[in-house]
N, C-alpha and C positions, 0 to 999 in steps of 0.2 A: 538927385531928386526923384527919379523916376525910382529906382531901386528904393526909397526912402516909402513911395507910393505904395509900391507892388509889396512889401511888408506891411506896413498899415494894412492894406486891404485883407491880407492873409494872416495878421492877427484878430484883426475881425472875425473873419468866418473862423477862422480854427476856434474862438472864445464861445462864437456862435453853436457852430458844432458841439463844443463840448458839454455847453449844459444842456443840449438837446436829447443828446444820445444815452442810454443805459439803458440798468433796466428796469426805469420808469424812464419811459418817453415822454416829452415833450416838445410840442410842435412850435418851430420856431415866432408863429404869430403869442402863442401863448407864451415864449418866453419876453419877448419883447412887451408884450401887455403888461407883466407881471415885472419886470425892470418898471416901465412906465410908473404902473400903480407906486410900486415900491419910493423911487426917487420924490413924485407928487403930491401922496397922500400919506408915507411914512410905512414903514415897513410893517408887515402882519401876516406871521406865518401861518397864522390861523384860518387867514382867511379864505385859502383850498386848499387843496392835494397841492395843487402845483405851486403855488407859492410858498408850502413850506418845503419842500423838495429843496425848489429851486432857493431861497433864499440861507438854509437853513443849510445845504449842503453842496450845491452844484456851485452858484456865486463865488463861495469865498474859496471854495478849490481851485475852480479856475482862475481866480486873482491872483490868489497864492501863488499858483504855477505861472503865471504870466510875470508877476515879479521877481520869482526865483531863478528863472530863467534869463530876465535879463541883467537881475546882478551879478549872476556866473558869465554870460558871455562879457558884460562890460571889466570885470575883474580880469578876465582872459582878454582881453584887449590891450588894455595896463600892462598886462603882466607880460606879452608880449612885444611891447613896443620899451618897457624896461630891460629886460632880456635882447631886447633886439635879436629876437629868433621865433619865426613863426610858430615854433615846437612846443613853445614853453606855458604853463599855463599854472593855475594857482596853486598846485600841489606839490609844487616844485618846493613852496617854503613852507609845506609841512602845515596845509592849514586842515585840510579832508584826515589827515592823519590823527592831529592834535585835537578835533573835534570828536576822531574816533574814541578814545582815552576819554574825553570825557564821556560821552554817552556809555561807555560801559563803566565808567564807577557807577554811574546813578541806577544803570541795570543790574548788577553783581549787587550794588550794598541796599536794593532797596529803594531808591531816595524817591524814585518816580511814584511811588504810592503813597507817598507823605505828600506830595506837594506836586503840582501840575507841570509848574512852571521850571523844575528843575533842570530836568532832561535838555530842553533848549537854550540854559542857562549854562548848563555845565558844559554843551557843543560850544556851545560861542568863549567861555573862556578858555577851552583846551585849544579852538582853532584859530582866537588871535594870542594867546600868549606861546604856542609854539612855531607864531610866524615871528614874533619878537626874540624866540632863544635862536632862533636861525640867524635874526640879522644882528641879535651881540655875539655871535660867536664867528660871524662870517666877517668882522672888522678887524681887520689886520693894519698896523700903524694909523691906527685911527678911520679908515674907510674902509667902505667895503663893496668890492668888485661885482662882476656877476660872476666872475668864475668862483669865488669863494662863497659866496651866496647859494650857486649848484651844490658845492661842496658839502655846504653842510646844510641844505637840506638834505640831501641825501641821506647824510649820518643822523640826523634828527628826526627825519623820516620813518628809517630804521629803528631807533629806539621805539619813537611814539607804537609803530606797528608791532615790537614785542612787549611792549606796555601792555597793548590791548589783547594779542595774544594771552599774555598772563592773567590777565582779569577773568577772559572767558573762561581759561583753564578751572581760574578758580570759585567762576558762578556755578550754579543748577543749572539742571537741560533748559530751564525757562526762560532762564536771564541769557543763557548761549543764546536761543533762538530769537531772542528781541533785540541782541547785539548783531546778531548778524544780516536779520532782515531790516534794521534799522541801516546800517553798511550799504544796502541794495538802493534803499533812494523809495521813498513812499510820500503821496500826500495823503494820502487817508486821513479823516480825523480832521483835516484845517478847519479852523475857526475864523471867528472876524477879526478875534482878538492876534491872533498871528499873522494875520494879511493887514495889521493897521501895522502894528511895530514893524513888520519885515517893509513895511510904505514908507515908515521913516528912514527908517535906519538907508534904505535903498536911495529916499530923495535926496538925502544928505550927500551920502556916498557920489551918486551920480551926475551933480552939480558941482562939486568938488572934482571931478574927471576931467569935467566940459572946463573946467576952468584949468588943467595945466596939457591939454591934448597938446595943445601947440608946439609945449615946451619937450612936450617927452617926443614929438617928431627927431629933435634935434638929437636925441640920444645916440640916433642910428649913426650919426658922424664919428662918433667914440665919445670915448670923456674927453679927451685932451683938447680935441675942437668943439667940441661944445660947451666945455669951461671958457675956451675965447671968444665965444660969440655973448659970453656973460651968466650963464646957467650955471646955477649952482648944484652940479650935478652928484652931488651926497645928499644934499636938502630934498632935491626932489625926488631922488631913488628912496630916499626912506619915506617919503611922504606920499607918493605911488604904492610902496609894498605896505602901507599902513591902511593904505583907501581897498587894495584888493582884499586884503584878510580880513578890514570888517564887512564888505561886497560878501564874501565868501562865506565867510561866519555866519551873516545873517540868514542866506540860504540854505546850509545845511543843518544851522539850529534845529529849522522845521521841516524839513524834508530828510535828513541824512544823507550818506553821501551820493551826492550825482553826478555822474563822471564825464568827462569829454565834451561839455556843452562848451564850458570855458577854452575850447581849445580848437574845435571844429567851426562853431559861427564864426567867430573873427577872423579865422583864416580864410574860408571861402568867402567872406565879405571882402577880404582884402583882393581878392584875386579880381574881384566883380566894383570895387570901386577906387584901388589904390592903396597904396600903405600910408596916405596922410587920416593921423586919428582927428581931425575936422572933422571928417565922415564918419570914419571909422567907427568912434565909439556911442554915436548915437544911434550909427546903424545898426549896431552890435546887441543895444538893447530891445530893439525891435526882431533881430533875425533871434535872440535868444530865447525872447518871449513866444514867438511861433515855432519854436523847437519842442520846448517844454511843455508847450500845452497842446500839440499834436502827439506827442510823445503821452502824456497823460489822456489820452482820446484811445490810443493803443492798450496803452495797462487798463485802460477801464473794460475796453470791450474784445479784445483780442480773444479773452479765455471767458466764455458764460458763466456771471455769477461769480468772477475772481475776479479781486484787484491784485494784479502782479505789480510787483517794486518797479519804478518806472525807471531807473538806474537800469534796468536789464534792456531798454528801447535803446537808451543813449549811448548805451556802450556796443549794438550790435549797427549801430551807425557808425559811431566815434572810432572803432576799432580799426574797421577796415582803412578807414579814413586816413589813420594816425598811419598807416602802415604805408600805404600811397606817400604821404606825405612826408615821410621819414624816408623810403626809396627817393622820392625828386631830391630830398635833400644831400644825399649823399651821392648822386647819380650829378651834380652842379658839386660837390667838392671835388671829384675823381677829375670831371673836366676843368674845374682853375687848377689844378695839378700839373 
């Protein structure tokens, strides 16, 4: 409860902060007025400086990021408690990979200048249909384990990543350079039109969580005891790996790839309120959302007059993180040895 508080409150101010800061300023009373207006009397970018700013670009950034955020940490919750390994996180089945391949067909052939909506269309079907060739290929006599699951993502991983090597080789300097800083993780650009679909696709998804957290506790016993306490534990691992790749999907549709969020909130929330996902994966979409959009407070203002790929905040957190936490882990295998 109290940890449930102390986020709320720090989504708050970080949301706060961030339409306030740049460079056009805006003083917090003036952002709040102009919310007010906006909600009461109907939205009008017209109607100052700062309400077109703020309406017009600051608002749906920050939403955007507040919900991208928490569909990767809640995807990484899932994905860890299916895994039953703190380590493990969405990329494992090849969905940030599969997304990559698509955004560069649409950069190499063109497509994003014919039509708006390609780009986020073609990440979302490269990054759930290469989380689906991972798990028919990862079913061996009809199921499919996590070891075989690692396995090929891995090799699927691999492919999709020479996929998109190939592609850049064979675009212009322009389309390399929009492949690759699309790779870094950017919100630039959001719309309202991208923060209402990424609102669905996210409420769906994360009602869908809340409703089998319970069951995916019981993972951690193995399959064999938790097929006897009644779980259908094939049903539910594909219908887990199905909720994170479209969580995942819908996230780097419009943002590209962002790394580590899915893998570092949920694990220091676990440390800070237990490994039952009760908590876990609500808390996860609140630590995720204050990640993401502190991290976009960074890319905004870090460099004067540059928006830097916010993919570069999350990995110079995530990094070190992953490396600590990869040492404890091995540092607990050496000693049940």
């Amino acid at each position: 409860m109290i940890t449930g508080v102390v986020l709320g409150v720090a989504l708050v101010a970080s949301l706060l902060v961030s339409v306030s800061i740049g460079q056009f300023h805006a003083a917090p009373n003036e952002v709040l007025g102009s919310l007010w207006n906006g909600l009461m009397h109907g939205v009008d970018p017209g109607r100052s400086q700062v309400d077109g700013v703020l309406w017009s670009v600051r608002f749906p950034r920050a939403a955007l990021a507040a919900l991208i955020g928490a569909a990767l940490a809640v995807a990484g919750a899932v994905m860890q408690g299916v895994f039953a390994n703190p380590l493990a996180e969405p990329s494992i089945i090849g969905v940030n990979a599969g997304a990559s391949v698509g955004a560069a067909i649409v950069f190499v052939f063109g497509f994003s200048q014919t039509a708006s909506w390609s780009l986020p269309l073609a990440a979302f079907i490269g990054a759930v249909g290469t989380a689906f060739a991972v798990w028919g290929l990862s079913r061996v006599g009809g199921t499919a384990s996590v070891l075989t699951l690692i396995l090929a993502g891995i090799a699927v991983n691999a492919v999709a990543v020479a996929a998109t090597s190939f592609l850049i080789f064979m675009g212009d300097r322009s389309s390399r350079e929009q492949v690759v800083f699309w790779q870094l993780g950017s919100l630039a650009g959001a719309r309202w039109a991208d923060v209402g679909l990424t609102a669905a696709v996210f409420a769906c998804g994360f009602v869908a969580c809340l409703a089998i957290r319970r069951r995916i506790d019981v993972l951690a016993l193995g399959d064999a005891a938790a097929s006897s306490t009644g779980v259908a534990v094939e049903r539910l691992r594909f219908g887990a790996l199905v909720l994170v790749s479209v969580l995942t999907a819908a996230a780097v549709a419009f943002a590209g790839v962002i790394a580590f969020v899915g893998l570092i909130v949920p694990h220091a929330l676990r440390l800070t309120v237990g490994p039952s996902h009760r908590h876990l994966v609500p808390l996860s979409a609140l630590g995720g959302a204050v990640l993401l959009s502190v991290a976009d407070i960074a890319a905004r203002t870090v460099v004067p007059f540059a928006d830097l790929p916010i993919g570069i905040f999350t990995a110079v957190v995530g990094g070190p993180l992953f490396l600590v936490m990869l040492r404890r882990t091995l540092s607990g295998y050496r000693l049940g040895r």
